[in-house]
DRENLO-74646 format. One record per atom (N, C-alpha, C): residue number from 0; residue in three letters; x, y, z. Coordinates in nm, 4 decimals, padded with zeros to 6 digits. Layout:
N
+-----+---------+----------+----------+----------+
! num ! residuo !        X !        Y !        Z !
+-----+---------+----------+----------+----------+
! NUM !     ALA !        X !        Y !        Z !
...
+-----+---------+----------+----------+----------+
END
This chain:
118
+-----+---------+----------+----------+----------+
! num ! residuo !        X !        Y !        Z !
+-----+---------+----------+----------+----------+
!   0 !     UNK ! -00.6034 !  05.0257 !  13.9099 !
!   0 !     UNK ! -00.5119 !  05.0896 !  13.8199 !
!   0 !     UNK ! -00.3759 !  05.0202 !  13.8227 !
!   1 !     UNK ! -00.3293 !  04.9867 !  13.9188 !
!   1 !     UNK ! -00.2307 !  04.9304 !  13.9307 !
!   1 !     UNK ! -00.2324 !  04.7525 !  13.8994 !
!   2 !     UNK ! -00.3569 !  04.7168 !  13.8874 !
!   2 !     UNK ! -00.3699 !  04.5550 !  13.8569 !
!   2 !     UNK ! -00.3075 !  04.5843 !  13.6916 !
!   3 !     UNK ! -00.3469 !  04.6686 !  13.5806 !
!   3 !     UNK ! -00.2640 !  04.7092 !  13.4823 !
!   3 !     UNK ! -00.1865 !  04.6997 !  13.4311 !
!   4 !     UNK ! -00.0780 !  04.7692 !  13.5277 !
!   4 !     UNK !  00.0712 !  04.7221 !  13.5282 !
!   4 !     UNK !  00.1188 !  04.5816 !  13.5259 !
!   5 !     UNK !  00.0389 !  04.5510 !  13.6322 !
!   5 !     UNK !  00.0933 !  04.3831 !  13.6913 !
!   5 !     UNK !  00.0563 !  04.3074 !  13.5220 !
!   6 !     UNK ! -00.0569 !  04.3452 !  13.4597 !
!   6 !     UNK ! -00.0900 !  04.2807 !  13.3200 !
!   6 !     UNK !  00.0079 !  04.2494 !  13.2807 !
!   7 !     UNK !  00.0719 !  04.4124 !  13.2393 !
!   7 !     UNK !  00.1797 !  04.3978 !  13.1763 !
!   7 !     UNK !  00.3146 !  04.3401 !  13.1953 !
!   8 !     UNK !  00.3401 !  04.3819 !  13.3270 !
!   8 !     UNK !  00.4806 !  04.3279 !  13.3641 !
!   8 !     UNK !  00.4623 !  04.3046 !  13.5080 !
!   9 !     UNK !  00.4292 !  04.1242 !  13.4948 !
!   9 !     UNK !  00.4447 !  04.0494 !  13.6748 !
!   9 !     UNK !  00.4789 !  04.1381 !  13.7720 !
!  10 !     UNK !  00.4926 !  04.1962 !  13.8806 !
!  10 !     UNK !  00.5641 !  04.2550 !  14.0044 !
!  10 !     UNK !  00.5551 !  04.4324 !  13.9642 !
!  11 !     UNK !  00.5051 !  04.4555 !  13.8762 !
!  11 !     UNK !  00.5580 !  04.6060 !  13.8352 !
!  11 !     UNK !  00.4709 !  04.6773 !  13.9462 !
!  12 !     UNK !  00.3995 !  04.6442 !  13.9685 !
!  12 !     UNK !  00.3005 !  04.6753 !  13.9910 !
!  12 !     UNK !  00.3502 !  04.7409 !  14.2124 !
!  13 !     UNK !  00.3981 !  04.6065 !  14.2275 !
!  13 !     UNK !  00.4626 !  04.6345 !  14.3758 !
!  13 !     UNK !  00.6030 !  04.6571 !  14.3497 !
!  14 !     UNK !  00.6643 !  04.7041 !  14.2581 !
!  14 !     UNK !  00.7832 !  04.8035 !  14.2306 !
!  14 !     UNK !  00.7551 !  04.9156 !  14.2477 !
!  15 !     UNK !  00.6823 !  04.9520 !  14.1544 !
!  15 !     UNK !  00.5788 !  05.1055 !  14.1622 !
!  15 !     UNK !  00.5964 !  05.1524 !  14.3175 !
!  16 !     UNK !  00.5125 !  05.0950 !  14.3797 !
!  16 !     UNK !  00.4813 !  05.0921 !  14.4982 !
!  16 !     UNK !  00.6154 !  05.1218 !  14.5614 !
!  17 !     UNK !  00.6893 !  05.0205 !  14.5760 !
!  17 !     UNK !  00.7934 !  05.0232 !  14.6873 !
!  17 !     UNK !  00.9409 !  05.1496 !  14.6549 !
!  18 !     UNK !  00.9206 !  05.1839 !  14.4982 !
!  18 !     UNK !  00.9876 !  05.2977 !  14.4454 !
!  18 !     UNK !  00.8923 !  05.4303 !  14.4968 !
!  19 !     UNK !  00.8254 !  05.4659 !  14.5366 !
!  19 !     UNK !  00.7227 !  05.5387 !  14.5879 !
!  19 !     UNK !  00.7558 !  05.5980 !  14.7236 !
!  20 !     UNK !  00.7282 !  05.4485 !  14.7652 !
!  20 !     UNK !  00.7445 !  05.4525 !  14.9394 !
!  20 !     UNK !  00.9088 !  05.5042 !  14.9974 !
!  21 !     UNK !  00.9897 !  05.4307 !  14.8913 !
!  21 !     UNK !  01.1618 !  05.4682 !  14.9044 !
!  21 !     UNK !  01.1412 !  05.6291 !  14.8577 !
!  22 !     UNK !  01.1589 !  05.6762 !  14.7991 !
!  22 !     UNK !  01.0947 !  05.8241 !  14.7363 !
!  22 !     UNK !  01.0907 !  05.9630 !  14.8175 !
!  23 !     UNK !  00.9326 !  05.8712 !  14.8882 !
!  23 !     UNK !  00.8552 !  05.9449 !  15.0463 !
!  23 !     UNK !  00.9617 !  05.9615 !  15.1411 !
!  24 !     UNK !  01.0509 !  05.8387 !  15.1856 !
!  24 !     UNK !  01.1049 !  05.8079 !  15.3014 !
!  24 !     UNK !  01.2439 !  05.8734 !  15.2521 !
!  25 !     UNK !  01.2913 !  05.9008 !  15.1371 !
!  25 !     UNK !  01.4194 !  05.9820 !  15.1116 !
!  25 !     UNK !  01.3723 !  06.0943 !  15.1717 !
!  26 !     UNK !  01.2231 !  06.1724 !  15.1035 !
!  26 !     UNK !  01.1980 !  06.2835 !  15.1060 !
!  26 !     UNK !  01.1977 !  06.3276 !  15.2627 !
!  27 !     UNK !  01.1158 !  06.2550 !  15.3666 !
!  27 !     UNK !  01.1196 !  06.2846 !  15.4806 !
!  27 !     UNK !  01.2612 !  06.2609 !  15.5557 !
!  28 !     UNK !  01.3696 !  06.2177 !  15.5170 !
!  28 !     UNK !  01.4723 !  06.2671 !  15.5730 !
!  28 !     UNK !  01.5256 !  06.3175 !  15.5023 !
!  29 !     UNK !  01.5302 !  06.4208 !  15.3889 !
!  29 !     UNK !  01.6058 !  06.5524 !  15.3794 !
!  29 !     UNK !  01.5302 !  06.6282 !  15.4333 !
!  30 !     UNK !  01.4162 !  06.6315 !  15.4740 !
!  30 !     UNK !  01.3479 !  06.7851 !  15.5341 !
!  30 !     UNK !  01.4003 !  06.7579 !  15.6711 !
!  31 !     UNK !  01.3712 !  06.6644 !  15.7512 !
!  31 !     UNK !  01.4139 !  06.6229 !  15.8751 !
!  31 !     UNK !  01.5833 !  06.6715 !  15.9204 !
!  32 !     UNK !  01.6788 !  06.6581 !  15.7807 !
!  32 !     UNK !  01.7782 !  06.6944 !  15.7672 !
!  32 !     UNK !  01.8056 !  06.8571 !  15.8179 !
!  33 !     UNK !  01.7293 !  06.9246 !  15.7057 !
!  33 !     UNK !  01.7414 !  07.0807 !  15.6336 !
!  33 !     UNK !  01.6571 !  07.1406 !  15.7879 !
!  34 !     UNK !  01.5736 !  07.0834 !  15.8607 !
!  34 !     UNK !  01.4889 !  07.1298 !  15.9695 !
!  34 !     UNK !  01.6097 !  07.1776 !  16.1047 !
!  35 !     UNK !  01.6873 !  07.0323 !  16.0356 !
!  35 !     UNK !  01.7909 !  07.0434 !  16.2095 !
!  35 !     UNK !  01.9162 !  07.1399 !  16.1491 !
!  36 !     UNK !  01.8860 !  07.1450 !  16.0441 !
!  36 !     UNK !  02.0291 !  07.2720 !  16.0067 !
!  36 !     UNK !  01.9640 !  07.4041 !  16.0597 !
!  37 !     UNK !  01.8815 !  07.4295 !  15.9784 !
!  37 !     UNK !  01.8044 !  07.5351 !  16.0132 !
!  37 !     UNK !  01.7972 !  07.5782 !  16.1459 !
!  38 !     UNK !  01.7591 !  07.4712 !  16.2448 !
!  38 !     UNK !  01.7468 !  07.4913 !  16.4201 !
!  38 !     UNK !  01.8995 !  07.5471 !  16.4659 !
!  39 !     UNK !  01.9806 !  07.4255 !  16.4100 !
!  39 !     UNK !  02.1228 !  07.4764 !  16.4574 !
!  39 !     UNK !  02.1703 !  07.6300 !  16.4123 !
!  40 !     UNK !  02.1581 !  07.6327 !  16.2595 !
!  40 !     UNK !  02.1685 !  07.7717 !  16.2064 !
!  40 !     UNK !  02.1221 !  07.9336 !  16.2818 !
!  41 !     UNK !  01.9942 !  07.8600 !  16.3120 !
!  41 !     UNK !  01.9405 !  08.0007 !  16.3966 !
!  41 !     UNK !  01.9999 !  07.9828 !  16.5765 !
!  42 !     UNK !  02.0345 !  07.8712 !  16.5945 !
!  42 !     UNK !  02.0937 !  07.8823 !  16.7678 !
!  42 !     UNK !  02.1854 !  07.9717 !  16.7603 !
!  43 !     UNK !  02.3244 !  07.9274 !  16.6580 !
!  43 !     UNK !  02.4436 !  07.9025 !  16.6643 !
!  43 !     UNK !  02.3910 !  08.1072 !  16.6198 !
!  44 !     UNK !  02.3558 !  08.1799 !  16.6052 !
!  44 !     UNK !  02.2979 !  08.2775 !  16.5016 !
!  44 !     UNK !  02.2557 !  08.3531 !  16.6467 !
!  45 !     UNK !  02.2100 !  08.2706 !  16.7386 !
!  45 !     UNK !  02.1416 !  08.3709 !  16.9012 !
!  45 !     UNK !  02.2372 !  08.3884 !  16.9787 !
!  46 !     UNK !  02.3432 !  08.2980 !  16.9643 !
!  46 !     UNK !  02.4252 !  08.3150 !  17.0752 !
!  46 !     UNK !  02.5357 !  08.3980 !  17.0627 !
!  47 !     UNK !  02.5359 !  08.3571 !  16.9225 !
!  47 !     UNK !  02.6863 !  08.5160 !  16.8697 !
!  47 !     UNK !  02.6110 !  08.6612 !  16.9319 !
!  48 !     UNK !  02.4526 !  08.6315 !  16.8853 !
!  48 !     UNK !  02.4238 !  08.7829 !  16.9509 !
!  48 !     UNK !  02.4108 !  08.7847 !  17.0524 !
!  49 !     UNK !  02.3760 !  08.7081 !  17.1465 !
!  49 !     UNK !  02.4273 !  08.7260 !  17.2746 !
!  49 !     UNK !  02.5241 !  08.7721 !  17.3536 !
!  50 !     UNK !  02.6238 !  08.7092 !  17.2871 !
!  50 !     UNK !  02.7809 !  08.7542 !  17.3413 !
!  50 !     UNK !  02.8068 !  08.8903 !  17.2856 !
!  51 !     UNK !  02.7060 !  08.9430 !  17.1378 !
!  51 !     UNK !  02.8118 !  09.0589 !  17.0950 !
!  51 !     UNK !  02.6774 !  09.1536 !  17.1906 !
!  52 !     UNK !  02.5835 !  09.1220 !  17.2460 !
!  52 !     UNK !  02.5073 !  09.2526 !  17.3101 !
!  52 !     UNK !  02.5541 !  09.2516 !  17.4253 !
!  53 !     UNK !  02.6272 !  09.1351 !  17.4883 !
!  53 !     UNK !  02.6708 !  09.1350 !  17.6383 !
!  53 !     UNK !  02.8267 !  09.2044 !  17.6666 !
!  54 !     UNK !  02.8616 !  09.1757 !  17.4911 !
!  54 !     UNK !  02.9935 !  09.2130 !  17.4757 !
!  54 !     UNK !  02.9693 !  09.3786 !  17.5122 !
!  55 !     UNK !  02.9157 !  09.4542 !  17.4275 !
!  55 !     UNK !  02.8627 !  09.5861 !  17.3621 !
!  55 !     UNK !  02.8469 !  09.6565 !  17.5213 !
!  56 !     UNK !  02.7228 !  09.5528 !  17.5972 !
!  56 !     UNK !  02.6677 !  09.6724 !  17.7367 !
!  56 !     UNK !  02.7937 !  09.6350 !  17.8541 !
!  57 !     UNK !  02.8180 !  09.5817 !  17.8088 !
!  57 !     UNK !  02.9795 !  09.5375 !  17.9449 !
!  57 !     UNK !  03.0889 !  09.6642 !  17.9240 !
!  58 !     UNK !  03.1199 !  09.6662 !  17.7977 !
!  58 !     UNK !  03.2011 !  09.7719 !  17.7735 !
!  58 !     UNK !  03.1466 !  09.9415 !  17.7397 !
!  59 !     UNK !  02.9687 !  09.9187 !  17.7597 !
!  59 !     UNK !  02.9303 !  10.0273 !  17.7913 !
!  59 !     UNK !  02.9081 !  10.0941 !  17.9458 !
!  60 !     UNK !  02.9284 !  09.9874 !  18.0298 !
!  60 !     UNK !  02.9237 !  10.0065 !  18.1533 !
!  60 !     UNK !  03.1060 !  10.0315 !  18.2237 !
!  61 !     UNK !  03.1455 !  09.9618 !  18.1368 !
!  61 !     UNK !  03.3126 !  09.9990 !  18.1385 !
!  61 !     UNK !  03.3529 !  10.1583 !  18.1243 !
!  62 !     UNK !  03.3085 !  10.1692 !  18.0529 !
!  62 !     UNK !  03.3328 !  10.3105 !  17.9913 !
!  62 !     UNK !  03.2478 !  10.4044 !  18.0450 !
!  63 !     UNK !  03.1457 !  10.4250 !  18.1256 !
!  63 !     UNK !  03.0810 !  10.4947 !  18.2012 !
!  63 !     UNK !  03.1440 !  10.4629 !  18.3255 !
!  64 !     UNK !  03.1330 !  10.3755 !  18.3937 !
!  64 !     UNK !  03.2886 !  10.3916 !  18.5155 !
!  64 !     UNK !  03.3802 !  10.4376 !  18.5072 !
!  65 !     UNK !  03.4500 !  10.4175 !  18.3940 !
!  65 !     UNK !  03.5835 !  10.4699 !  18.3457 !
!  65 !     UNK !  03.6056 !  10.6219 !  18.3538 !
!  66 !     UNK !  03.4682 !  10.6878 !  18.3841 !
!  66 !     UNK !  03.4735 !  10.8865 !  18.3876 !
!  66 !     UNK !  03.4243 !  10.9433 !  18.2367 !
!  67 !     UNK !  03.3593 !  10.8296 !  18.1626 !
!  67 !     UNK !  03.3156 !  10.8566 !  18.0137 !
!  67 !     UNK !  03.1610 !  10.8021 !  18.0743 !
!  68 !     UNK !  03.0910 !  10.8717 !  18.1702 !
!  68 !     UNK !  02.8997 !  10.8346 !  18.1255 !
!  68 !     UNK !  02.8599 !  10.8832 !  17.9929 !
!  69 !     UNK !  02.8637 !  10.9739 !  17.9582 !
!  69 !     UNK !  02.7853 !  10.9844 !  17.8320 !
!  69 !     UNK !  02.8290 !  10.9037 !  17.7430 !
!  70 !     UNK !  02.9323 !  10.8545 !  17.7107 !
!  70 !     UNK !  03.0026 !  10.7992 !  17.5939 !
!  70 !     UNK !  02.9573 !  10.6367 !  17.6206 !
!  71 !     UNK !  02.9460 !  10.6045 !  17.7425 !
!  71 !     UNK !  02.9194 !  10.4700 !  17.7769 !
!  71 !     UNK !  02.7406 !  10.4528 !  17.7891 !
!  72 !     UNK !  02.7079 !  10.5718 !  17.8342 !
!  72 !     UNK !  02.5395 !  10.6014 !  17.7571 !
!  72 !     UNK !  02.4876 !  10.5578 !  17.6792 !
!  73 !     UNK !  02.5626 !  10.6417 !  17.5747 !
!  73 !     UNK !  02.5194 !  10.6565 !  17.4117 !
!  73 !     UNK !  02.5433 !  10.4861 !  17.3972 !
!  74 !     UNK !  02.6596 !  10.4219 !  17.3921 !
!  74 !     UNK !  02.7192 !  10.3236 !  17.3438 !
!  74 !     UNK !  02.6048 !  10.1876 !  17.3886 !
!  75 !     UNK !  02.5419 !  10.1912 !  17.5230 !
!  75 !     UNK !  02.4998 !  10.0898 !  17.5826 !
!  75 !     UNK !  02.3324 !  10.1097 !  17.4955 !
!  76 !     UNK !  02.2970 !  10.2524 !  17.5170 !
!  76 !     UNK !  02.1634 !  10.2728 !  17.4489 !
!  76 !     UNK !  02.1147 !  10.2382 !  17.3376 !
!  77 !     UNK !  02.2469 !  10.2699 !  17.2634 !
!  77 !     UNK !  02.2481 !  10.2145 !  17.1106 !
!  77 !     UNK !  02.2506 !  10.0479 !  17.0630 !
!  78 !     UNK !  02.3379 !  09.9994 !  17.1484 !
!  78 !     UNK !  02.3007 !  09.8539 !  17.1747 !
!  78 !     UNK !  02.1680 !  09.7925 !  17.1943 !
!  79 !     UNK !  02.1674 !  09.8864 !  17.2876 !
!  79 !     UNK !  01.9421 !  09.8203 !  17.3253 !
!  79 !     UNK !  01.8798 !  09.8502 !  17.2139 !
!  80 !     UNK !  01.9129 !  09.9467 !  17.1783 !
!  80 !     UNK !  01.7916 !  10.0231 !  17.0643 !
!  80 !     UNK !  01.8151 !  09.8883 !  16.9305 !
!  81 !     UNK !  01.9689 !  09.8838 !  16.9199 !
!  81 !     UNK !  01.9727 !  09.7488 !  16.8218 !
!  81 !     UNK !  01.9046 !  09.6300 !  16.8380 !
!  82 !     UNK !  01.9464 !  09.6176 !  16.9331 !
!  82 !     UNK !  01.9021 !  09.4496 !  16.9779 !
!  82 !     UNK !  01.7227 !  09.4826 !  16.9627 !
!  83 !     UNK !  01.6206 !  09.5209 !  17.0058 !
!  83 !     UNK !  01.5083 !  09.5771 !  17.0058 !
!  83 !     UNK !  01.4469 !  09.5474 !  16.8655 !
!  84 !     UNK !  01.5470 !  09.6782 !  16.8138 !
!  84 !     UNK !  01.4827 !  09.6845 !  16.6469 !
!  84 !     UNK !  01.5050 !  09.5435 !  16.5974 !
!  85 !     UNK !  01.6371 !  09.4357 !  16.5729 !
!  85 !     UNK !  01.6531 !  09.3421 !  16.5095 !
!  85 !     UNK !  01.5448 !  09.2668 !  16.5911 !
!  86 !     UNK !  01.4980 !  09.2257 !  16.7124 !
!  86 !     UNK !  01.4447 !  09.1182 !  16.7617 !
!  86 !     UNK !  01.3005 !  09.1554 !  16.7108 !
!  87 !     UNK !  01.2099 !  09.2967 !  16.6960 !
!  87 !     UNK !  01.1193 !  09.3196 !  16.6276 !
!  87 !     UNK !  01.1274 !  09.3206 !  16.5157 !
!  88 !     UNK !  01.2308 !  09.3347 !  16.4279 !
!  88 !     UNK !  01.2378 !  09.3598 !  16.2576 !
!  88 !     UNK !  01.2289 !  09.1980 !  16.2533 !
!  89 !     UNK !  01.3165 !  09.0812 !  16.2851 !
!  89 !     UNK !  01.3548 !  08.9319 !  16.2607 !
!  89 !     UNK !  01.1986 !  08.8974 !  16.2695 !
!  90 !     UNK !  01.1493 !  08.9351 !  16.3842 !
!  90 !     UNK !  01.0254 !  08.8615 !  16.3921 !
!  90 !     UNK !  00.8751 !  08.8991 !  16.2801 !
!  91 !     UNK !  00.8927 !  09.0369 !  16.2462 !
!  91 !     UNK !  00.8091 !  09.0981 !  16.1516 !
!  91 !     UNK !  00.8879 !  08.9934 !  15.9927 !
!  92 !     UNK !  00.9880 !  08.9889 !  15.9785 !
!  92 !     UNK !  01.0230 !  08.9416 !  15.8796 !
!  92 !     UNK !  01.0206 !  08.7752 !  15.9125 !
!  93 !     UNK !  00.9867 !  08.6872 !  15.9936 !
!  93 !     UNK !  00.9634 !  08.6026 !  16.0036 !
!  93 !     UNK !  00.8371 !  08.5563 !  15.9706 !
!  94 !     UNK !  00.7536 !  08.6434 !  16.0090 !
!  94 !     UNK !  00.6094 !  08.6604 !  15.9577 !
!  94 !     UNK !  00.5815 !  08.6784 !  15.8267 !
!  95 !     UNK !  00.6286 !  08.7321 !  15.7915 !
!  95 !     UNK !  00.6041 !  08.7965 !  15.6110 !
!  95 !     UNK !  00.6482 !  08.6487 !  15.5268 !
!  96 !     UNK !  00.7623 !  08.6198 !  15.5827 !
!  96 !     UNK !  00.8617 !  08.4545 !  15.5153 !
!  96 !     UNK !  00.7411 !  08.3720 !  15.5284 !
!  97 !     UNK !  00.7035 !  08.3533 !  15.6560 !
!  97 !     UNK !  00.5819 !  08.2541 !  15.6706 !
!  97 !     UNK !  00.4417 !  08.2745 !  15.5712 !
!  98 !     UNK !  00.3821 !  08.4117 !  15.5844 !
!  98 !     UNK !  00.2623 !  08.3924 !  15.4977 !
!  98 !     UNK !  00.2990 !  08.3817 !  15.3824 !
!  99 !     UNK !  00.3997 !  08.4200 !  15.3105 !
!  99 !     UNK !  00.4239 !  08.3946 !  15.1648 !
!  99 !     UNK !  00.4258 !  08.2316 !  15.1334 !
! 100 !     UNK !  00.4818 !  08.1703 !  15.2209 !
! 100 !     UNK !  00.4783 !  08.0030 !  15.2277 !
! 100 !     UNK !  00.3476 !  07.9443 !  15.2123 !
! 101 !     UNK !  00.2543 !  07.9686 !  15.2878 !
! 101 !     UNK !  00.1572 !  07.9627 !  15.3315 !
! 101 !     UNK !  00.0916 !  07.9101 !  15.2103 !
! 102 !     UNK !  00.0061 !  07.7611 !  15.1958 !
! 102 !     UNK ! -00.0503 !  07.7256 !  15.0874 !
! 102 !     UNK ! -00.1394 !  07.8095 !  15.0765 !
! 103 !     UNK ! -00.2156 !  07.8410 !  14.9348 !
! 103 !     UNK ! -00.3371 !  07.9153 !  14.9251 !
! 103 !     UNK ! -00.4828 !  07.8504 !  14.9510 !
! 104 !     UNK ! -00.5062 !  07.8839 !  15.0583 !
! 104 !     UNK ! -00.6498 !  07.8380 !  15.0874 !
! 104 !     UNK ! -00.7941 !  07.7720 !  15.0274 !
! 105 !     UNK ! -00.7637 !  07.8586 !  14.8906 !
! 105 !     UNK ! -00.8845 !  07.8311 !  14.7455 !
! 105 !     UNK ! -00.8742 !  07.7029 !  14.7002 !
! 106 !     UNK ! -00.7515 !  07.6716 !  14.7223 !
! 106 !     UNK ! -00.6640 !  07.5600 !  14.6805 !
! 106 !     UNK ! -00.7311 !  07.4792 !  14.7330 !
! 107 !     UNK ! -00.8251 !  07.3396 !  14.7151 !
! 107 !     UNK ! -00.8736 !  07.2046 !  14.7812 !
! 107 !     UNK ! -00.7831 !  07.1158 !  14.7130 !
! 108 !     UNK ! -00.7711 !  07.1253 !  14.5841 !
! 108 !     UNK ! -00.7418 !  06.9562 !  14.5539 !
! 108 !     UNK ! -00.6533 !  07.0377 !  14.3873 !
! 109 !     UNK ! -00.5271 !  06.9400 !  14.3613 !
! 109 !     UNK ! -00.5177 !  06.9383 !  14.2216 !
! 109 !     UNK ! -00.5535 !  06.8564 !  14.1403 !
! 110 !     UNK ! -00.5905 !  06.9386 !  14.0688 !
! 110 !     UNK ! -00.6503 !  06.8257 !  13.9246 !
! 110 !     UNK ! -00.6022 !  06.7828 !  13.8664 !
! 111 !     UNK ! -00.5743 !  06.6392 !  13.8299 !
! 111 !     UNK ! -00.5107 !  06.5463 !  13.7677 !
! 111 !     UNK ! -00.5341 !  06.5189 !  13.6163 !
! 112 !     UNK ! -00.4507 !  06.5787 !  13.4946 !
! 112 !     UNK ! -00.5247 !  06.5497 !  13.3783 !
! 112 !     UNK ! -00.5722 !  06.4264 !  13.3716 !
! 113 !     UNK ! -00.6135 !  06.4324 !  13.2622 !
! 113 !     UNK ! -00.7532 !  06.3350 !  13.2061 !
! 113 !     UNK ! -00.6328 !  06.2021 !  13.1085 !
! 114 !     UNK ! -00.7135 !  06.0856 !  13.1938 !
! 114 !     UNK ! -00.6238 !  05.9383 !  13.1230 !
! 114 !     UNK ! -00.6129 !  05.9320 !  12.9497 !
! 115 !     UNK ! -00.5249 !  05.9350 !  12.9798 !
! 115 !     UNK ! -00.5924 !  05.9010 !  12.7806 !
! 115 !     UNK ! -00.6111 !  05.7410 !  12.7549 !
! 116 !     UNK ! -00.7231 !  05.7381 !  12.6702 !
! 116 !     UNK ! -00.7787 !  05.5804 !  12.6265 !
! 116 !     UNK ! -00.7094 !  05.5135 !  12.5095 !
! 117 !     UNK ! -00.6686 !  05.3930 !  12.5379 !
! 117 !     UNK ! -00.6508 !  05.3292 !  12.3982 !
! 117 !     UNK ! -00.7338 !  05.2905 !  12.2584 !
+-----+---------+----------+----------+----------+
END
């Protein structure tokens, strides 16, 4: 198919080609790109919560020393109960993101219309 080209126009043929391959190799470094944002995005995304649940039970333990237990109770409990629900909700919704991605299985091959003849 490609001897064709070359008919027509000397070299077209390994232009094709090497416009192709440049193409591919753009394509695999923007995903490579968008992959390491993403990684950073979700670190930079764990550690804020880190600090704000360490923040949250520090000053719930503050405040239950302080002659406020119940208030430092409630405050620290509610923290767990957060952190809990988001780390089970993120991950249920991580799941759902994923199968929707998910190519469809039925799917083998696309079909390529039909050449037209001269």
């Amino acid at each position: 198919m490609l001897a064709e080209y070359d008919d027509i126009l000397p070299g077209l043929a390994e232009r094709i080609v090497a416009m192709t391959e440049n193409d591919l190799a753009h394509l695999h470094r923007q995903q490579a790109t968008m992959l390491a944002a993403e990684v950073r995005e979700r670190t930079i995304g764990q550690l804020g919560a880190i600090l704000v649940t360490l923040g949250a039970l520090g000053a719930s333990v503050w405040i239950a020393i302080s002659g406020h237990p119940l208030t430092g109770g409630l405050l620290g409990g509610i923290t767990l109960i957060g952190i809990v629900t988001i780390l089970i909700g993120g991950r249920d919704y991580l799941l759902r993101k994923l199968d929707r991605q998910a190519p469809d299985p039925k799917v083998t091959h696309v079909k390529k219309p039909p050449r037209k003849r001269r």
